[in-house]
VOGU-350282 format. One record per residue (C-alpha): residue in one letter; residue number from 1; x, y, z. Coordinates in nm, 4 decimals, padded with zeros to 6 digits, always signed. Each point is the difference from the previous one (the first is absolute). Layout:
BEGIN
 resn resi       xx       yy       zz
    A  NUM        X        Y        Z
...
This chain:
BEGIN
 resn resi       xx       yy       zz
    X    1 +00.0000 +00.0000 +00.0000
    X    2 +00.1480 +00.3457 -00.1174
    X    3 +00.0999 +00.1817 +00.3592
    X    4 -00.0657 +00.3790 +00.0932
    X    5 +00.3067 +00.0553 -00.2654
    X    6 -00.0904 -00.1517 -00.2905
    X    7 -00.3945 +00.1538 +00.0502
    X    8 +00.1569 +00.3591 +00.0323
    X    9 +00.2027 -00.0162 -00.3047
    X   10 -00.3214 -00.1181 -00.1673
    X   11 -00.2193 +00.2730 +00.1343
    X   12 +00.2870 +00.2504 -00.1222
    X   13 -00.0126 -00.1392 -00.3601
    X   14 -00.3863 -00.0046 +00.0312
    X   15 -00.0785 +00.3698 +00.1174
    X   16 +00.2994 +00.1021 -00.2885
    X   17 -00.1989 -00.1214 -00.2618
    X   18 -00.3330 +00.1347 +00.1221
    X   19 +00.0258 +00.2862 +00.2540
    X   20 -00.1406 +00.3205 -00.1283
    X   21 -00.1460 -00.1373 -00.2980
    X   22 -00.3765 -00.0925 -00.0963
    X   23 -00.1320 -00.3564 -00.0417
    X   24 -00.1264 -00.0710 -00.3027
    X   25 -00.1283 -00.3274 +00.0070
    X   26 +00.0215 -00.2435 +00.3445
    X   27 -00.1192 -00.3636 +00.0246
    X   28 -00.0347 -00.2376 +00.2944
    X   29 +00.0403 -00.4113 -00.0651
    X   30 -00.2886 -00.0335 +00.2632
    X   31 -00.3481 +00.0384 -00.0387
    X   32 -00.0821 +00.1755 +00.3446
    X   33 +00.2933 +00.2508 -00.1121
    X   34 -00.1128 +00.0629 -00.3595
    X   35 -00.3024 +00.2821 +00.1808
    X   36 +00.3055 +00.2699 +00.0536
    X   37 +00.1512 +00.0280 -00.3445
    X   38 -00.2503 +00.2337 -00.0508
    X   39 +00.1078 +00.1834 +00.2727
    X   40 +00.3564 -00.0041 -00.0220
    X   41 +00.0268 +00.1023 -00.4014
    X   42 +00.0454 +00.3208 -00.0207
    X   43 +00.1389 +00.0595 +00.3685
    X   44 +00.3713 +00.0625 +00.0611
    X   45 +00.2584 -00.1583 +00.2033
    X   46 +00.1122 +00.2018 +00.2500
    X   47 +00.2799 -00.2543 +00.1257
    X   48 +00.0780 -00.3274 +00.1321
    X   49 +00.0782 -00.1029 +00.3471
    X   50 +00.1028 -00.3513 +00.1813
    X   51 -00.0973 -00.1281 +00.3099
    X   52 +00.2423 -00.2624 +00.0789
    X   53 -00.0630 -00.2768 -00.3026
    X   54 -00.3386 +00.1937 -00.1250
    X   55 -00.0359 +00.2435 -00.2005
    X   56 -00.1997 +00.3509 -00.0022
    X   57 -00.0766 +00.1554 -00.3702
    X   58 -00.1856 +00.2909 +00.0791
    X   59 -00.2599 +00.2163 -00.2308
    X   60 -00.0679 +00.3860 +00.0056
    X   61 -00.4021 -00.1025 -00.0108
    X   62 +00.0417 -00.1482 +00.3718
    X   63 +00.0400 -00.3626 -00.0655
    X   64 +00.2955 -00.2619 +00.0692
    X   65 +00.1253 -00.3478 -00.1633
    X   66 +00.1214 -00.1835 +00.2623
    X   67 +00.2117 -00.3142 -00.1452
    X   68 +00.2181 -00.2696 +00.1269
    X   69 +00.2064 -00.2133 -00.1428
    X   70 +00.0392 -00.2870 +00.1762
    X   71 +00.1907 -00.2880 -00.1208
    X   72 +00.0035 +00.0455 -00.3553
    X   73 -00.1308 +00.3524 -00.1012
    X   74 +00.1957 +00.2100 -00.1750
    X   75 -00.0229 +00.3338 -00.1834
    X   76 +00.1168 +00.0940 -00.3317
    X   77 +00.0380 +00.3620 -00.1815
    X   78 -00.0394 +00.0101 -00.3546
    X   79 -00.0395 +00.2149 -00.2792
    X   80 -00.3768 +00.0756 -00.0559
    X   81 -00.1766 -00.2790 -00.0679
    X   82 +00.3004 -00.2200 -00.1377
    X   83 -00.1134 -00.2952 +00.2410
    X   84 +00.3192 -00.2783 +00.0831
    X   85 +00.0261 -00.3488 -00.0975
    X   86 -00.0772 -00.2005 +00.3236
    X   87 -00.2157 -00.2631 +00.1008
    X   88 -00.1119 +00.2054 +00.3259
    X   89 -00.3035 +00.0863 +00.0045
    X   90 -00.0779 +00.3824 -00.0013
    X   91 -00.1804 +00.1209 +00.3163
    X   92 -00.0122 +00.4305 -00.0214
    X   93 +00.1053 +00.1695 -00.3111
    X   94 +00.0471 +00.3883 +00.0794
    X   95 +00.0648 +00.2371 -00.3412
    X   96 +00.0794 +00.3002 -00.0982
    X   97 +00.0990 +00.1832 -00.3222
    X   98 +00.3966 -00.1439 +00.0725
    X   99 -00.0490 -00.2603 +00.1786
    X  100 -00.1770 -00.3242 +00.1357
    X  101 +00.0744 -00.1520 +00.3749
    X  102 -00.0922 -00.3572 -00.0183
    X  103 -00.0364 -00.2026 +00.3377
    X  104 +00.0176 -00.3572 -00.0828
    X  105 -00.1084 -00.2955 +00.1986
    X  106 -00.1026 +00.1414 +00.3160
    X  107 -00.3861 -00.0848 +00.1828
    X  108 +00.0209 +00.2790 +00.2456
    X  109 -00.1544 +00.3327 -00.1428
    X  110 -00.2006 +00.2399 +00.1417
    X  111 -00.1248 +00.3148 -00.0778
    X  112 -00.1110 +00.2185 +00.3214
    X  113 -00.0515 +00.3583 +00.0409
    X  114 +00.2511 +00.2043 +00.1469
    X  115 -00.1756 +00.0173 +00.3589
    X  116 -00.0231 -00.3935 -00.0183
    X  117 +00.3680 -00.0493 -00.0560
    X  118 +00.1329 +00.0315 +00.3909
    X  119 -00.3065 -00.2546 +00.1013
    X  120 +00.0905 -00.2811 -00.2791
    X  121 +00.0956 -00.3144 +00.1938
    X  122 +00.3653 -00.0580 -00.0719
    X  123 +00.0395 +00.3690 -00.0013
    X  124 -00.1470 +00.0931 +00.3415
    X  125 +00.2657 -00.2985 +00.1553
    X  126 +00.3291 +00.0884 -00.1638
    X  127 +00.2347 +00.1461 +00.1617
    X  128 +00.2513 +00.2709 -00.1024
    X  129 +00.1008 -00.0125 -00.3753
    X  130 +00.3986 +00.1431 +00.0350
    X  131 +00.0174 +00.0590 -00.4122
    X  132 -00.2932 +00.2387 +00.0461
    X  133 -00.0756 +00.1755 +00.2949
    X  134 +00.2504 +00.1401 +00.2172
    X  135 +00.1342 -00.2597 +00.2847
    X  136 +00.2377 +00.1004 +00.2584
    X  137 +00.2281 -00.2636 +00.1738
    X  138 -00.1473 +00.1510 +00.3099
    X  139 -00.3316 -00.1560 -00.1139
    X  140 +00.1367 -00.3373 -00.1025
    X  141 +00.1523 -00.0522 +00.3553
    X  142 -00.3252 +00.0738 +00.1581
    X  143 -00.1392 -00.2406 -00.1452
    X  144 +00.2416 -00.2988 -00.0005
    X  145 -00.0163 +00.0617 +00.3967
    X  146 -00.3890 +00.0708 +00.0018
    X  147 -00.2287 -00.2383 +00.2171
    X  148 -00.1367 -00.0721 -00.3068
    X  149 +00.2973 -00.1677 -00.2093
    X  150 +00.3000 -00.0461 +00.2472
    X  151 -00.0680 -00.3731 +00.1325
    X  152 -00.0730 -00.1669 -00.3800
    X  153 +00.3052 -00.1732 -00.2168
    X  154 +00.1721 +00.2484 -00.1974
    X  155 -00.0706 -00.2186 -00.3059
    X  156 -00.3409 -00.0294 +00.0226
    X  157 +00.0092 +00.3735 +00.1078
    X  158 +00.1363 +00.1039 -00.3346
    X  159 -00.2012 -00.1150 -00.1917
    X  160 -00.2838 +00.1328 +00.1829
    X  161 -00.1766 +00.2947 -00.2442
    X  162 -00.1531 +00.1615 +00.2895
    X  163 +00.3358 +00.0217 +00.1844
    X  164 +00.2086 +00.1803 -00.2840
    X  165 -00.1312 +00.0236 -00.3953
    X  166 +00.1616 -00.2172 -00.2918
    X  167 +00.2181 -00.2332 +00.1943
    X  168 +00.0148 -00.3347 -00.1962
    X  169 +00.2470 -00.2292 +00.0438
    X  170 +00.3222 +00.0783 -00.1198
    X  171 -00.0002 +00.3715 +00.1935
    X  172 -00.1069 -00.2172 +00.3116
    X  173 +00.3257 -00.2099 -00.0470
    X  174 +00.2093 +00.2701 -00.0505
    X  175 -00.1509 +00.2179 +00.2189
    X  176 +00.0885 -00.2185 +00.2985
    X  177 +00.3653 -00.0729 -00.1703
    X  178 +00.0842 +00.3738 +00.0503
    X  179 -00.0911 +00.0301 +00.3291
    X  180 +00.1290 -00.3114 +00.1388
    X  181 -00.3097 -00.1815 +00.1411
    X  182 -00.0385 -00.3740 -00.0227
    X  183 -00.3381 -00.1321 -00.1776
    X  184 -00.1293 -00.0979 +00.3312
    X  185 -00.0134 +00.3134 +00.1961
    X  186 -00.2452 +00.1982 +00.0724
    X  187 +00.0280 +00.4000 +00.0793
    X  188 +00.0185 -00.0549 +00.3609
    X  189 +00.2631 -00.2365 -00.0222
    X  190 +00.2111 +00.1707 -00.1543
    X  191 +00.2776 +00.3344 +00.1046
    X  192 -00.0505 +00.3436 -00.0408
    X  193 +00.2565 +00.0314 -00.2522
    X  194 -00.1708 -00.3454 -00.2170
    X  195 -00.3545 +00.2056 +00.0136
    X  196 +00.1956 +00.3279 -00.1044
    X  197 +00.1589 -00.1792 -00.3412
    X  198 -00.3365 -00.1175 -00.0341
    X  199 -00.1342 +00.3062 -00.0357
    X  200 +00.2651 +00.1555 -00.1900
    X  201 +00.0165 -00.3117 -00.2538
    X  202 -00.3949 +00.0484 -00.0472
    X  203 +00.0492 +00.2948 -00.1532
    X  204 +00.2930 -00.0180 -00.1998
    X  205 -00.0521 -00.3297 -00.1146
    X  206 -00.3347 +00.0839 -00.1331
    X  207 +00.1636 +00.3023 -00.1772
    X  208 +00.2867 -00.1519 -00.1475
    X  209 -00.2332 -00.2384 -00.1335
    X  210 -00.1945 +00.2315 -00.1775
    X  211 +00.2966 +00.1892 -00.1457
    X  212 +00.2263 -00.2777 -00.0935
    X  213 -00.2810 -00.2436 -00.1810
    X  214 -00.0315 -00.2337 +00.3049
    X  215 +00.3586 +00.0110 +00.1038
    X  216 +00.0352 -00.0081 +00.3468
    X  217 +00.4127 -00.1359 +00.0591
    X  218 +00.1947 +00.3162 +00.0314
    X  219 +00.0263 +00.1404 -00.3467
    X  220 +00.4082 +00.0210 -00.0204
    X  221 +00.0155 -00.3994 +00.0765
    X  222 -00.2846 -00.0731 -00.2371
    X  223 +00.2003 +00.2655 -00.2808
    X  224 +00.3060 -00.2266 +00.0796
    X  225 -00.1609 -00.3280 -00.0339
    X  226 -00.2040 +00.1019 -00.3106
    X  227 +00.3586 +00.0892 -00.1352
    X  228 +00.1561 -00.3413 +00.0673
    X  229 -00.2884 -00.1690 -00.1915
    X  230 -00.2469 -00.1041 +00.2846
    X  231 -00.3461 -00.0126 -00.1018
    X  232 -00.2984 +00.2254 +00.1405
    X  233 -00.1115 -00.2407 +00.2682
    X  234 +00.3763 -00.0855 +00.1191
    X  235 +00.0264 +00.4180 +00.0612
    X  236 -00.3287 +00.1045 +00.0411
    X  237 -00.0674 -00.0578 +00.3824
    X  238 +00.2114 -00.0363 +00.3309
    X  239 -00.1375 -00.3104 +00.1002
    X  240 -00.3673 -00.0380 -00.2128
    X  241 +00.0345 -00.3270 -00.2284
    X  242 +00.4054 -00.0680 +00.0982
    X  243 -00.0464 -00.3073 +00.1457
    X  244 +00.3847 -00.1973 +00.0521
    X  245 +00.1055 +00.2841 -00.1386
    X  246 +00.2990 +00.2495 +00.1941
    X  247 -00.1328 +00.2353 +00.2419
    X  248 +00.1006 +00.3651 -00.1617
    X  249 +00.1093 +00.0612 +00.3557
    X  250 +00.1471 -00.2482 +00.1834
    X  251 +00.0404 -00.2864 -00.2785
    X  252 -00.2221 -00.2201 +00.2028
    X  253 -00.2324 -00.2252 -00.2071
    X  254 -00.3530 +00.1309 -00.0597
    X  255 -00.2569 -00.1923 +00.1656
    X  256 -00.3981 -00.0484 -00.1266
    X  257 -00.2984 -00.0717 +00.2451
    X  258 -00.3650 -00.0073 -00.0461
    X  259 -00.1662 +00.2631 +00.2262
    X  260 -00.3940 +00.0330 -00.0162
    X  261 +00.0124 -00.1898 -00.3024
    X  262 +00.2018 +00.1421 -00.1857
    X  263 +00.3740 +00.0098 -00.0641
    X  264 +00.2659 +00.2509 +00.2025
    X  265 +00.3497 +00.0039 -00.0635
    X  266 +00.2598 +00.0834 +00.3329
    X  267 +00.3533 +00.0026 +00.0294
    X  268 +00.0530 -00.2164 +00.2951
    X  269 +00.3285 +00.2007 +00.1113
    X  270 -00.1007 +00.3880 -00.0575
    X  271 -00.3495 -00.0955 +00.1480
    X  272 +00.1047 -00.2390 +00.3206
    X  273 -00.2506 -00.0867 +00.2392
């Protein structure tokens, strides 16, 4: 599943290709959606915003798309009209006199009006969405040592949308990686200084991510490894996916563990219990 990352650079390509600019023609690929293309031709888009791994495209007549992608959706820009080759099925087509955004294979669409938006299920739960709103480290800490979050596992934690917006699972692998914390702590197990590179690896990993394509190792060792012929998943990540692999730190063998079903990656000498 694309992470907070992957669905901001998406949004970014999205609101390029339509923001300020009139829709001409609009069409939903289900039947309880096809009432608002009415609506929405004609309208403007007046931007497009994330909220963790959904997505916000906003109109100047009051009303919202709300999408998610899920597993397999994915968006595509295009020249007007000049549809792809790909057996995906088209969900939303948005266009405009340039251009066409195309969101393929997703099932979770919505169209709300703007008042409706903070009330929508998955919207009302998330939690803070670093890539677009404003997020202090102050605020992070507060709530890694809140009542609310402090005595559950760190990898279940995570992954948790209503804890921090667009964790998946390789920022949840790295994440703990940077600051030192062993898969099966919790907050309150572990030091002040652990729940400090938390926090700062929450942000910066998230941001990095979003500027370097998913990148998340430090970008001179990746640059260096790219250089000596490694591929993109040998460089891409500090621990993510490097299974037997050297430790970028310490040399130490990477190690891989299923946590809450799903797989986490630790280096068993940088991350000690």
């Amino acid at each position: 599943m694309p992470e907070g990352p992957e669905i901001r650079k998406a949004a970014d390509a999205v609101e390029k290709a339509l923001k300020d600019r009139e829709v001409l023609d609009i069409s939903f690929a289900f039947e309880t959606l096809e009432g608002y293309e009415d609506i929405l031709t004609g309208a403007t888009v007046t931007g497009v915003d994330t909220k963790g791994k959904a997505m916000l495209t906003r109109f100047d007549n009051g009303y919202t798309i709300y999408s998610h992608n899920q597993l397999y959706g994915k968006w595509m820009i295009r020249n007007a009209y000049n549809y792809p080759k790909t057996n995906r099925q088209l969900r939303l087509a948005i266009h405009n006199e340039k251009k066409s955004a195309l969101l393929y294979s997703a099932s979770d669409i919505e169209v709300l009006r703007d008042e409706e938006v903070p009330d929508h299920p998955f919207i009302r739960k998330v939690g803070p969405d670093i890539l677009s709103e404003t997020v202090t480290k102050e605020q992070l800490r507060e709530r890694y040592t809140s009542k609310r979050f402090f005595r559950r596992r760190w990898t279940t934690l995570l992954l948790d949308q209503s804890f921090v917006a667009g964790i998946g699972n390789y920022l949840r692998s790295e994440i703990l990686f940077l600051a030192g914390i062993h898969p099966s702590l919790r907050p309150i197990d572990s030091t002040p200084q652990q729940i400090e590179k938390a926090t700062e690896a929450t942000i910066t990993l998230m941001e990095q991510s979003y500027r370097y394509k998913g990148i998340t190792v430090d970008p001179d060792i990746a640059e260096r490894m790219k250089a000596e012929g490694k591929t993109r998943n040998q460089y891409r990540h500090w621990v993510f996916r490097r299974s037997f692999q050297p430790c970028h730190i310490c040399r130490t063998k990477i190690e891989k563990m299923e946590a809450g079903n799903r797989r986490l990656y630790y280096c068993p000498t940088c991350q000690a219990l």
